[in-house]
One Martini backbone bead per residue (centre of mass of N, CA, C, O) as a GRO file, in nm:
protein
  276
    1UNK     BB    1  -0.375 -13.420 -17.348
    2UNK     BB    2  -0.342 -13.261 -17.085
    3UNK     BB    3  -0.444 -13.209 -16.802
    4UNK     BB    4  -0.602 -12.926 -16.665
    5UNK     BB    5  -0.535 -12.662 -16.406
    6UNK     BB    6  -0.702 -12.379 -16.260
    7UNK     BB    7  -0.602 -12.146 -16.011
    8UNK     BB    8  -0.683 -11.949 -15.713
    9UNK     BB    9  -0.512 -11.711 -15.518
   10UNK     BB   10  -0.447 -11.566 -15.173
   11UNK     BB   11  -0.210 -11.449 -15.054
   12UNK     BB   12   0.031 -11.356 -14.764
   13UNK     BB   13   0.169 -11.102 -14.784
   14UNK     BB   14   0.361 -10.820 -14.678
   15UNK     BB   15   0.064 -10.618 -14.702
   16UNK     BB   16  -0.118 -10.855 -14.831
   17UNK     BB   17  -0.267 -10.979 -15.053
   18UNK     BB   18  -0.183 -11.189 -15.320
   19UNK     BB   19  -0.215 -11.287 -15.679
   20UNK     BB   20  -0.277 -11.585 -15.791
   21UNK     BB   21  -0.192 -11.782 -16.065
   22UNK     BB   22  -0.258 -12.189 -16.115
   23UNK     BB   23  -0.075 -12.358 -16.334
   24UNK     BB   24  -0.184 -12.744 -16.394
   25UNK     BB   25  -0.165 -13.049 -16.371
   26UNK     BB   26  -0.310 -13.336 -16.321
   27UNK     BB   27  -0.116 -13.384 -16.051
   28UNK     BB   28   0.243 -13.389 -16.051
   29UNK     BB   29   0.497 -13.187 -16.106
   30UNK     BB   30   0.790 -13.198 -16.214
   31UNK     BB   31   0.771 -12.895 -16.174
   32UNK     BB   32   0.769 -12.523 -16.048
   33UNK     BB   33   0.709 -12.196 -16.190
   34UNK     BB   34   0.833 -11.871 -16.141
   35UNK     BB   35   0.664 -11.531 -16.220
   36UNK     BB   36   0.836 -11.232 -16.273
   37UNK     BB   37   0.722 -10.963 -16.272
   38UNK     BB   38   0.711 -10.671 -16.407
   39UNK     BB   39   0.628 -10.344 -16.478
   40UNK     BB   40   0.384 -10.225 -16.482
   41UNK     BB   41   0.242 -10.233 -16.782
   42UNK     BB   42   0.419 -10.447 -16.896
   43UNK     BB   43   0.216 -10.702 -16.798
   44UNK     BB   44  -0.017 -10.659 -16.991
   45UNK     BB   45   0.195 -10.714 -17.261
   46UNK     BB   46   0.237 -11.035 -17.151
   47UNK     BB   47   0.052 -11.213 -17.054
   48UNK     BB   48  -0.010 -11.384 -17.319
   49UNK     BB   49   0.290 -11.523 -17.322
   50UNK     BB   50   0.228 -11.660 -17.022
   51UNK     BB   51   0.020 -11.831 -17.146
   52UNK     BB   52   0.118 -11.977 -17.341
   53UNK     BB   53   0.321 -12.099 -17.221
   54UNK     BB   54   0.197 -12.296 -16.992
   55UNK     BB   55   0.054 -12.463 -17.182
   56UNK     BB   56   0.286 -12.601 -17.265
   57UNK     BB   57   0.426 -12.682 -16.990
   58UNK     BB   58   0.180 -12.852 -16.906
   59UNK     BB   59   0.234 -13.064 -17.138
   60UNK     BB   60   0.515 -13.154 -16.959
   61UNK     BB   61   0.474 -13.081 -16.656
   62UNK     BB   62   0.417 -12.833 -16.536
   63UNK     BB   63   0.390 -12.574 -16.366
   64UNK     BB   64   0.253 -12.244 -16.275
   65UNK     BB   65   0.337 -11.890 -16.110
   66UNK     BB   66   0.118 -11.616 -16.127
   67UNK     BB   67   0.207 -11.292 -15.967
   68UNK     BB   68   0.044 -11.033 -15.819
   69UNK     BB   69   0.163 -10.779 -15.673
   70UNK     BB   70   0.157 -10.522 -15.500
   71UNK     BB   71  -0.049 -10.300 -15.638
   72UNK     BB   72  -0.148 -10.530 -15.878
   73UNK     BB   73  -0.411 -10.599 -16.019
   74UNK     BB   74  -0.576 -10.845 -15.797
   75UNK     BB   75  -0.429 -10.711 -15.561
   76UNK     BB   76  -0.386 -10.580 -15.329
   77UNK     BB   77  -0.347 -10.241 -15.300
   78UNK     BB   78  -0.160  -9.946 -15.430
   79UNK     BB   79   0.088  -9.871 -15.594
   80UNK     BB   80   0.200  -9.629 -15.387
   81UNK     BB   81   0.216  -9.902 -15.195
   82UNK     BB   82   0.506  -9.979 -15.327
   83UNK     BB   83   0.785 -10.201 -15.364
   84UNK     BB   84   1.064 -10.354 -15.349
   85UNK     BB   85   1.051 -10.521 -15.041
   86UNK     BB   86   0.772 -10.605 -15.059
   87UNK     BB   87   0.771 -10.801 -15.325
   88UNK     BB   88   1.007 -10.978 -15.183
   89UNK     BB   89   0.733 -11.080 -14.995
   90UNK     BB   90   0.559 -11.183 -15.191
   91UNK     BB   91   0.802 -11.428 -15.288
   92UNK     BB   92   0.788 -11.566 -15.042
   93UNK     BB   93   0.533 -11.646 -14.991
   94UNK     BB   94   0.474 -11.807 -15.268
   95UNK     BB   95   0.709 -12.003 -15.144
   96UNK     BB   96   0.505 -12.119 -14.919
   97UNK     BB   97   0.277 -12.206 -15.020
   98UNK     BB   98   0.394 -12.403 -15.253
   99UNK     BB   99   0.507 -12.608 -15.020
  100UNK     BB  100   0.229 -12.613 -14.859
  101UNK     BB  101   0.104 -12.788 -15.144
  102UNK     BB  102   0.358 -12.973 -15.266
  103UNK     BB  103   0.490 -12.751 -15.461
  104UNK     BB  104   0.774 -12.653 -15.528
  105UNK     BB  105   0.993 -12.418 -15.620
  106UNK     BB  106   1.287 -12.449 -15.904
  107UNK     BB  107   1.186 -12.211 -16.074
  108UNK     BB  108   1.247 -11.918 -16.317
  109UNK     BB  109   1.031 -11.620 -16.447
  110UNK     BB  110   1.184 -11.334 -16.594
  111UNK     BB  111   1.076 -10.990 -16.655
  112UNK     BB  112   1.304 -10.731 -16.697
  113UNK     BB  113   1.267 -10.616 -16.357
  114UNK     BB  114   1.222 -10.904 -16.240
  115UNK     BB  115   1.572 -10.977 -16.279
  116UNK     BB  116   1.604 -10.738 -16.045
  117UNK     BB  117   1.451 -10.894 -15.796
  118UNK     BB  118   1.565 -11.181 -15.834
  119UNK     BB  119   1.850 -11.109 -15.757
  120UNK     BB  120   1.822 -10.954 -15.516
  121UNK     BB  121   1.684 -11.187 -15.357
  122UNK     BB  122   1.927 -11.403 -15.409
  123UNK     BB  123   2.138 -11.198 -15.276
  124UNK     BB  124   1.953 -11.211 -14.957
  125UNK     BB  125   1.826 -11.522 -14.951
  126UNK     BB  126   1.470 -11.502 -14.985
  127UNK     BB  127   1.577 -11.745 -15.156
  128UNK     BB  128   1.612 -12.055 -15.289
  129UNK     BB  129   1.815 -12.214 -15.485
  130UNK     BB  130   1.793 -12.248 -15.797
  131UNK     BB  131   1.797 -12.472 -16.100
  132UNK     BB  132   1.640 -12.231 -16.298
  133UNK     BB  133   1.662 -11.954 -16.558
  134UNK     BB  134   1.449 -11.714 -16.714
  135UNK     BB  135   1.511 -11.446 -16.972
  136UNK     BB  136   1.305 -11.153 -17.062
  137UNK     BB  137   1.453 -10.884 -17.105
  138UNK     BB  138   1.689 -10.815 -16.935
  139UNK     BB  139   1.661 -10.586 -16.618
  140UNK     BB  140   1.948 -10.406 -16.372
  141UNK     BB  141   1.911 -10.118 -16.433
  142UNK     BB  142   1.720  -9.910 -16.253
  143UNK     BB  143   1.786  -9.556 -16.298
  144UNK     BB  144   1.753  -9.635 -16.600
  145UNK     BB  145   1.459  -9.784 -16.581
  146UNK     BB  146   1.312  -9.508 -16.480
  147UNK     BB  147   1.422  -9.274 -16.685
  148UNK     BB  148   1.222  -9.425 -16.898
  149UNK     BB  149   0.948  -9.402 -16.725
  150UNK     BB  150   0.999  -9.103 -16.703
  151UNK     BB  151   0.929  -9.041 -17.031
  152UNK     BB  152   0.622  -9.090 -17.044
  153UNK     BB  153   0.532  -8.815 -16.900
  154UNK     BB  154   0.706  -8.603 -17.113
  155UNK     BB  155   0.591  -8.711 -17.365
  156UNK     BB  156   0.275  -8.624 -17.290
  157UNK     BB  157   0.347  -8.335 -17.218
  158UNK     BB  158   0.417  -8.253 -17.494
  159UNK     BB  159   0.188  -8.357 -17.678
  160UNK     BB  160  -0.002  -8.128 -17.491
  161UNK     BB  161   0.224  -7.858 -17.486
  162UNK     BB  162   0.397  -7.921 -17.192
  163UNK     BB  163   0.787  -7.879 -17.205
  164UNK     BB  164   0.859  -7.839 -16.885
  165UNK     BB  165   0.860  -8.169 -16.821
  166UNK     BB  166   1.122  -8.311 -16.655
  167UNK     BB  167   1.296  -8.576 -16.502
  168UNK     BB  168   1.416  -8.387 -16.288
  169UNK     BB  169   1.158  -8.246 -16.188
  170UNK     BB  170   1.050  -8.574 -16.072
  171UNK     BB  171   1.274  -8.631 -15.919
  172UNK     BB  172   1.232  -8.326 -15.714
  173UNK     BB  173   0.945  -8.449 -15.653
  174UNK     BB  174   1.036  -8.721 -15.462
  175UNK     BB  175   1.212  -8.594 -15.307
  176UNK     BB  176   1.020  -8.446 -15.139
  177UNK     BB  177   0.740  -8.660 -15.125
  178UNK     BB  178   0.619  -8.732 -15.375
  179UNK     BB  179   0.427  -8.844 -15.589
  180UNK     BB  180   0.465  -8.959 -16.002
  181UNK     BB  181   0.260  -8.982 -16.256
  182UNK     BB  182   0.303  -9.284 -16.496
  183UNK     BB  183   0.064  -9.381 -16.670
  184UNK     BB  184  -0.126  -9.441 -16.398
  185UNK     BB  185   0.111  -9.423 -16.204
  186UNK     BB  186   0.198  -9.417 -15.833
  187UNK     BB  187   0.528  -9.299 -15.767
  188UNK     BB  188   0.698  -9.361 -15.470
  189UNK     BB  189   0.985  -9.240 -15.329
  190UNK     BB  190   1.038  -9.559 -15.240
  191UNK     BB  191   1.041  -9.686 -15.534
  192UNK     BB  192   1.231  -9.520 -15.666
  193UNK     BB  193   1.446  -9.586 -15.497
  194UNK     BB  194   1.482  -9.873 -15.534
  195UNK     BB  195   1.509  -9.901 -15.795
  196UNK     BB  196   1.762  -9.718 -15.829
  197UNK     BB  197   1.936  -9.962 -15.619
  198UNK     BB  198   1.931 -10.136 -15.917
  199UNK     BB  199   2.207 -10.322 -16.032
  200UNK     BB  200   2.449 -10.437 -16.211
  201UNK     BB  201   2.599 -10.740 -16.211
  202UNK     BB  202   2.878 -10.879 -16.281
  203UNK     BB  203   2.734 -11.119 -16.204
  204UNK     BB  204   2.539 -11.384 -16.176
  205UNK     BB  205   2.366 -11.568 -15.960
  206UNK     BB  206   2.419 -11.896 -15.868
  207UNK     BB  207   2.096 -11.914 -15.780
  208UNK     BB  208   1.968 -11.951 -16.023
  209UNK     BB  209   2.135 -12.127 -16.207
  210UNK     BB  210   2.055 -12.217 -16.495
  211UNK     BB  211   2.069 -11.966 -16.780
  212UNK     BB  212   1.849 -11.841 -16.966
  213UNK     BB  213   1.908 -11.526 -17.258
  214UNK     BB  214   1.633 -11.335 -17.363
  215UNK     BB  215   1.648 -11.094 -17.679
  216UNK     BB  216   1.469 -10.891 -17.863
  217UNK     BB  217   1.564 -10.779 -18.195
  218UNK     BB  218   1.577 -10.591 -18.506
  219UNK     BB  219   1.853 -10.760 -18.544
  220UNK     BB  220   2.001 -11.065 -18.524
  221UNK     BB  221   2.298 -10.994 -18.632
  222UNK     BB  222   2.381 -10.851 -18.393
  223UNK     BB  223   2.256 -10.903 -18.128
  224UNK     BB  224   2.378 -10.879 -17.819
  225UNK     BB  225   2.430 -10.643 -17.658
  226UNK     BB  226   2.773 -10.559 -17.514
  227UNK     BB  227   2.655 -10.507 -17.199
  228UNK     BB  228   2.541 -10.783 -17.186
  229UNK     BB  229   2.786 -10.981 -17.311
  230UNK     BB  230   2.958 -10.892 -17.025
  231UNK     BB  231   2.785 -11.064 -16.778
  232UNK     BB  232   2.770 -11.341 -16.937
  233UNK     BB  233   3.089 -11.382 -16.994
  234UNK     BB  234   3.135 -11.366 -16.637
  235UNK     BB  235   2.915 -11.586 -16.558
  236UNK     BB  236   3.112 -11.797 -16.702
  237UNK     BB  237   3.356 -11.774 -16.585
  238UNK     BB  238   3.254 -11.829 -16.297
  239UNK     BB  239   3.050 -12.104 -16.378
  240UNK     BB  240   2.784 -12.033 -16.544
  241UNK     BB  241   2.528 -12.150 -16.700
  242UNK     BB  242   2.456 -12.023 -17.052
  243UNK     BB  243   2.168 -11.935 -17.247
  244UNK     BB  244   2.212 -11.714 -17.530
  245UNK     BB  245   1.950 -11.539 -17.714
  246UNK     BB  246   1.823 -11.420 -18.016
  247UNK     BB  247   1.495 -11.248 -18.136
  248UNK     BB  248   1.327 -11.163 -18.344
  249UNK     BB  249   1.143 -10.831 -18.315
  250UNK     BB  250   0.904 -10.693 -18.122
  251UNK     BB  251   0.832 -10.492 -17.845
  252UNK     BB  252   0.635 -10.654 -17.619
  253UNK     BB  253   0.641 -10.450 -17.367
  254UNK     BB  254   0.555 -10.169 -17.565
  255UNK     BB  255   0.343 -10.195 -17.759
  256UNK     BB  256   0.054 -10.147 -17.865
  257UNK     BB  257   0.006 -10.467 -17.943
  258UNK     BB  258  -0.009 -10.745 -17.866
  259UNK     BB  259   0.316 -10.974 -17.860
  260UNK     BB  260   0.393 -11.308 -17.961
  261UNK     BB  261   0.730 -11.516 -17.949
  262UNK     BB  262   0.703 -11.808 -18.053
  263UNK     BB  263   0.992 -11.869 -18.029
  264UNK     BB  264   1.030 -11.778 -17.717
  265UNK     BB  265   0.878 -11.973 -17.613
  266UNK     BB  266   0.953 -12.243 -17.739
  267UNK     BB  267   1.274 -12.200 -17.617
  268UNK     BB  268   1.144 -12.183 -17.310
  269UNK     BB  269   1.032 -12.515 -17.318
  270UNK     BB  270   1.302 -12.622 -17.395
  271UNK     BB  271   1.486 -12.510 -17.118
  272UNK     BB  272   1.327 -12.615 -16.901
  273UNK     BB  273   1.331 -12.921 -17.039
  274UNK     BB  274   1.581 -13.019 -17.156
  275UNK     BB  275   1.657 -12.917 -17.485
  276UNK     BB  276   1.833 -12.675 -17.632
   0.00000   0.00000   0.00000
């Protein structure tokens, strides 16, 4: 079994300290992966499986880099003061930490709308080209999956009573200049812009590096959505290598309880080590 060290530190991110978590090998590591978290309680959903996953990956001699964005976890500030330009400005920091420890980061797992946070920062130049990149399920219209977020509020309103609270109300309590709370978390309308300017690239960015895209679906058979299938398409087109897999189970990000689809950890850590 490789010796394991875990450590902690406190970057200085764009507005604050931020939370990093580093597991790696005792020595140097092959390789090290920078994890983009999900956005909001997606992320405690999610820890789990990327504890299990760093487990595995250190076992092969990677190191694993989890960062709590500013505003989330264990990072200094208040979710209401974060945005997505503060975070792209915490990503940069985690990767200039991470050079000054002798150990570069050249890989990256993102989550969800972490997918779409990575885009943009490497179409923005704010990292330098991955040789390697893991999606899991992988959301990059930021504007649809904003208004999946704030069903979260409509839908707790109804089941209180008051059916009175639309998605449109919300989105003109924001634009008015207030905060929104969903679910916990206070959505600041500079957020919300952020989020919402979030667009599905035609194809993805060429600094991702080769790209495995992984999708939970409740059917196999059906395979990955085909407006997914349509970007994938387009991205290998354009010259970029890409493995596409569906892995049958339940939404792990969404779950009332905490799911690992070990199937997608272990092909995670396949596509990694170049084994897939």
């Amino acid at each position: 079994m490789t010796a394991l060290r875990i450590d902690v530190a406190y970057v200085d991110g764009a507005k604050g300290p931020v939370f990093l978590l580093v597991r790696r090998p005792v020595g140097k590591p092959v390789s090290t992966i920078l994890v983009i978290p999900p956005f909001a309680e997606e992320m405690n959903k999610v820890r789990a499986s990327i504890t299990w996953l760093s487990n595995l990956l250190i076992e092969n001699g990677f190191a694993v880099l989890v960062p709590d964005f500013y505003g989330t976890g264990d990072s200094a500030g208040d979710f209401e003061d974060a945005c997505v330009e503060t975070w792209i400005g915490d990503l940069q920091a985690v990767m200039r930490w991470s050079s000054n420890e002798g150990f570069s980061i050249d890989s990256a797992l993102a989550v969800r709308l972490g997918s779409a946070i990575l885009a943009e920062t490497l179409r923005m130049q704010r990292l330098p080209p991955l040789k390697k990149t893991v999606l899991w399920q992988p959301v990059f219209d930021g504007e649809r999956f904003m208004t999946q977020f704030l069903r979260l509020r409509t839908a707790n309103a109804m089941g209180g009573g008051d059916a009175k609270i639309t998605v449109a109300d919300l989105r003109k309590q924001s634009a008015s200049g207030a905060a929104v709370k969903v679910a916990g978390y206070d959505v600041s309308p500079q957020m919300m812009r952020d989020v919402d300017a979030l667009r599905t690239p035609e194809v993805l960015p060429s600094e991702m590096g080769c790209v495995a895209w992984f999708e939970i679906v409740r059917d196999v058979a059906i395979g990955i959505p085909a407006s997914t299938s349509k970007v994938i398409e387009a991205s290998t087109m354009s010259g970029l290598q890409i493995q596409a897999q569906a892995f049958p189970g339940e939404p792990f990000w969404s779950s009332t309880e905490v799911i690992v689809n070990r199937a997608m950890v272990d092909t995670t850590v396949a596509a990694f080590a170049d084994r897939a």
